[in-house]
Phi, psi and omega in degrees: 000302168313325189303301168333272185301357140319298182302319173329288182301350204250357183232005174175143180309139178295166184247188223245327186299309189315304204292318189289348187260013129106061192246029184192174211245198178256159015265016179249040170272186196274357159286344193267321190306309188302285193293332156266350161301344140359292207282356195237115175261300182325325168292305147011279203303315175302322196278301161329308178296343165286319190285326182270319172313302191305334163280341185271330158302286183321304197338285177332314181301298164344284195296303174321291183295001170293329206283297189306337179261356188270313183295327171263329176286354159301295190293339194265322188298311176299333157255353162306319188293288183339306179311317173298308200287300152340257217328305179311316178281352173253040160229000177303135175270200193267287184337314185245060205249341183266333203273317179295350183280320145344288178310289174318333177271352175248002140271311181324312201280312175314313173317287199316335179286303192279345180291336184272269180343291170333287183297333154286356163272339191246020162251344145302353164088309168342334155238031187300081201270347168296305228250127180293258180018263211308294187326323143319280191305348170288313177274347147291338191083013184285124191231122175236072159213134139332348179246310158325308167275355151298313186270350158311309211295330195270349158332121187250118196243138226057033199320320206265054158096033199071332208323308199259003202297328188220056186224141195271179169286333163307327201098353192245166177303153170293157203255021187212052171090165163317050171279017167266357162321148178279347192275329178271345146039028167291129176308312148294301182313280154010274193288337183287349188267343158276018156247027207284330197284281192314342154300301160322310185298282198298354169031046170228158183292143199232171171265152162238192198282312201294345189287309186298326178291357208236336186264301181300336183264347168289318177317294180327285183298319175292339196255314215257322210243139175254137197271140159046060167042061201191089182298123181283157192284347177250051192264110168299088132333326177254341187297152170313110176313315182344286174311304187290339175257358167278315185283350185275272165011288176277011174228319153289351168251322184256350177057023154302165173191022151283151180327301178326358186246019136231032170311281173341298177291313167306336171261033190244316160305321183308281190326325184259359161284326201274339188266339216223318190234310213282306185300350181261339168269338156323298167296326180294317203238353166268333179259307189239166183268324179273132190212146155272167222254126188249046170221343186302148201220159155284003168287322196267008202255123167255322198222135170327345180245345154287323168287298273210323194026249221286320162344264135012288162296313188306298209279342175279335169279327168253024140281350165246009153302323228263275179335282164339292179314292185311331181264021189256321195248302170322282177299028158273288198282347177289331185101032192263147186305140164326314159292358176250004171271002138345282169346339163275349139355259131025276202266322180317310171295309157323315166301309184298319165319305191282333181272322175287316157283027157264307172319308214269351186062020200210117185305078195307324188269329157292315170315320205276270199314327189095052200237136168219168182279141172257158202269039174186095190295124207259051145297324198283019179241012183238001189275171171274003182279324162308329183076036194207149193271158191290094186298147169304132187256173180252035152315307177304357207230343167236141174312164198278320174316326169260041173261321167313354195228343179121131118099052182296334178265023155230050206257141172213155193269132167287106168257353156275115158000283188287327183272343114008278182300334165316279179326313176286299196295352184271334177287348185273323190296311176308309165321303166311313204279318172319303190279332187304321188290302200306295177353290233267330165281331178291282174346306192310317186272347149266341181273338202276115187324138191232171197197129161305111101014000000 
């Protein structure tokens, strides 16, 4: 699987689903994507809402295989009881021979309800924690077969005695209404009050219904709902109202909390990171090497090339352009013989170098090591208003030289393939267009006839 994805990436720019879902390397992972969204917070906003549905899903997957593994450690526990009860029963004196037989025949009918249930959720595909449908259609209770909703109906639900007809696992009421009433007749809810006892016994943690309504309604409130006429800084702004008083509605009116009741808003985020933003971090972080630093304040900007990236080079290149001309046109007018007007060599190239990765956004010698600048400097993880300790930077691990070019403590290694190969051949071009310029200024000013003054 790694060899796979390996190859992937060595053959072509990532698609976005990849990057958010954390399939690809830098500089084109979902931190640097997260970190250029930044300088966009409304985009952001999306990216978050996308990133917490998509945690609102695993939950789901969670909790269905939480059912499904509950239901066969169910099915294996009914039968050791059967296995029991046989045993028992040719050892019954006559005197109690009716009440036990009684018992046995109301655990004999609970298996068979839950051994039949069982088996229709799982060859009907219900507890299928893959197929996103179906996990929807679980959480809503939609059963569409007719051998299915009898044996919901025939579900004998509180066994233990009422104890569990209307209590969550903890023992306490649901925190979303009666939904153990036969009129609400949710399918999880349903199974979670027959699964109460075997949750207990096993004293290990489970997801419950209360977790989801509590994830679906953080969704709701952080993206969708404005508190006391007061727009929250993470509040989806462009979405259709309609749509956004449709999803408050079903999860705050109707208590759903399958996926399905943010499908929508999510492909409507998905769509506008992928249309509006991901091709502008592509071109950016895939083509170039120099990025301004979108975290920089006036405590952080220390040095020009970090405020300044590609600026910065252009005014250092055409300050040694400056130098080139002048000693170029001095020995001209001193009268010096060609080979020593040579010497401009030197500051022509150094300009040319610095003007050309200033235009091109891109760096030949951070191309050549495999090195690009990251777009968050990591001082700004170190201040204190964030809370988090001052990490080791790797500046002792890049040479000194590229503190001379600018921005040495936010140099991070390119490790995806194919944006490598971007870099290097783009870097050549540069190269090329460097020596071609100096070449073609150096001549001039050795070739050209000199004269005293």
């Amino acid at each position: 699987m790694e060899t796979e994805e390996r190859r992937f990436q060595s053959e072509r720019l990532p698609t976005l689903y990849e990057v958010l879902t954390n399939q690809t390397a830098a500089p084109v992972d979902s931190w640097s994507f997260y970190t250029f969204l930044f300088q966009y917070p409304g985009a952001l906003n999306y990216m978050d809402f996308w990133v917490d549905v998509m945690a609102h899903l695993r939950l789901c997957k969670d909790y269905v295989r939480g059912i499904r593994e509950s239901m066969l450690l169910l099915e294996v526990e009914e039968q050791q009881q059967q296995q029991k009860h046989r045993q028992k029963r040719h050892s019954q004196v006559s005197a109690a021979g009716s009440d036990a037989a009684a018992d046995n025949n109301n655990n004999n009918r609970m298996s068979v309800s839950s051994s039949l249930l069982l088996d229709a959720l799982l060859n009907d595909g219900y507890l299928d924690y893959h197929d996103n449908k179906r996990i929807s259609q679980f959480l809503k209770g939609e059963a569409d077969s007719d051998r299915f909703s009898q044996l919901l109906e025939n579900l004998p639900h509180g066994a233990e005695g009422g104890e569990g007809n209307n209590k969550g696992y903890d023992g306490e009421e649901p925190g979303h209404g009666d939904y153990a009433t036969a009129e609400d007749a949710h399918l999880s809810v349903m199974l979670d009050e027959y699964l109460v006892r075997q949750m207990k016994e096993s004293q290990r943690p489970k997801l419950t219904t209360k977790q989801l309504i509590a994830s679906a309604n953080a969704i709701v409130d952080r993206y969708l709902v404005a508190k006391d006429n007061m727009r929250s800084e993470r509040l989806l702004t462009s979405v259709p109202e309609h749509m956004r008083l449709e999803v408050i509605n079903m999860v705050k009116g109707e208590q759903r909390y399958d996926p399905d009741v943010f499908e929508p808003l999510k492909i409507i985020s998905f769509q506008f990171l992928e249309i509006y933003c991901f091709p502008k971090f592509l071109s950016s972080v895939a083509l170039h090497n120099l990025h301004y630093d979108v975290s920089l304040t006036q405590k952080t900007r220390t040095s020009p090339y970090s405020q300044c990236t590609t600026l910065s080079r252009v005014a250092t290149g055409f300050f040694f352009w400056g130098i080139g001309f002048w000693v170029g046109y001095t020995l001209i007018f001193l009268d010096y013989n060609r080979k020593v007007r040579t010497v401009t060599l030197l500051p022509f190239f150094v300009g040319c170098y610095y003007i050309v990765c200033g235009i091109y956004h891109l760096d030949i010698i951070y191309a050549i090591c495999g090195v690009t600048q990251t777009l968050v400097s990591p001082r700004r993880f170190a201040e204190p208003e964030l809370g988090l300790k001052k990490s080791k930077t790797n500046s002792a691990k890049v040479p000194l030289l590229f503190s001379l070019l600018g921005g040495r403590n936010r140099l991070t290694k390119v490790r995806h393939p194919f944006v490598l190969n971007i870099m290097r051949k783009r870097a050549l071009w540069c190269l090329f267009l460097v020596l071609v310029t100096t070449a073609v200024l150096t001549t001039i000013f050795t070739a050209v006839p000199s004269t005293r003054l």
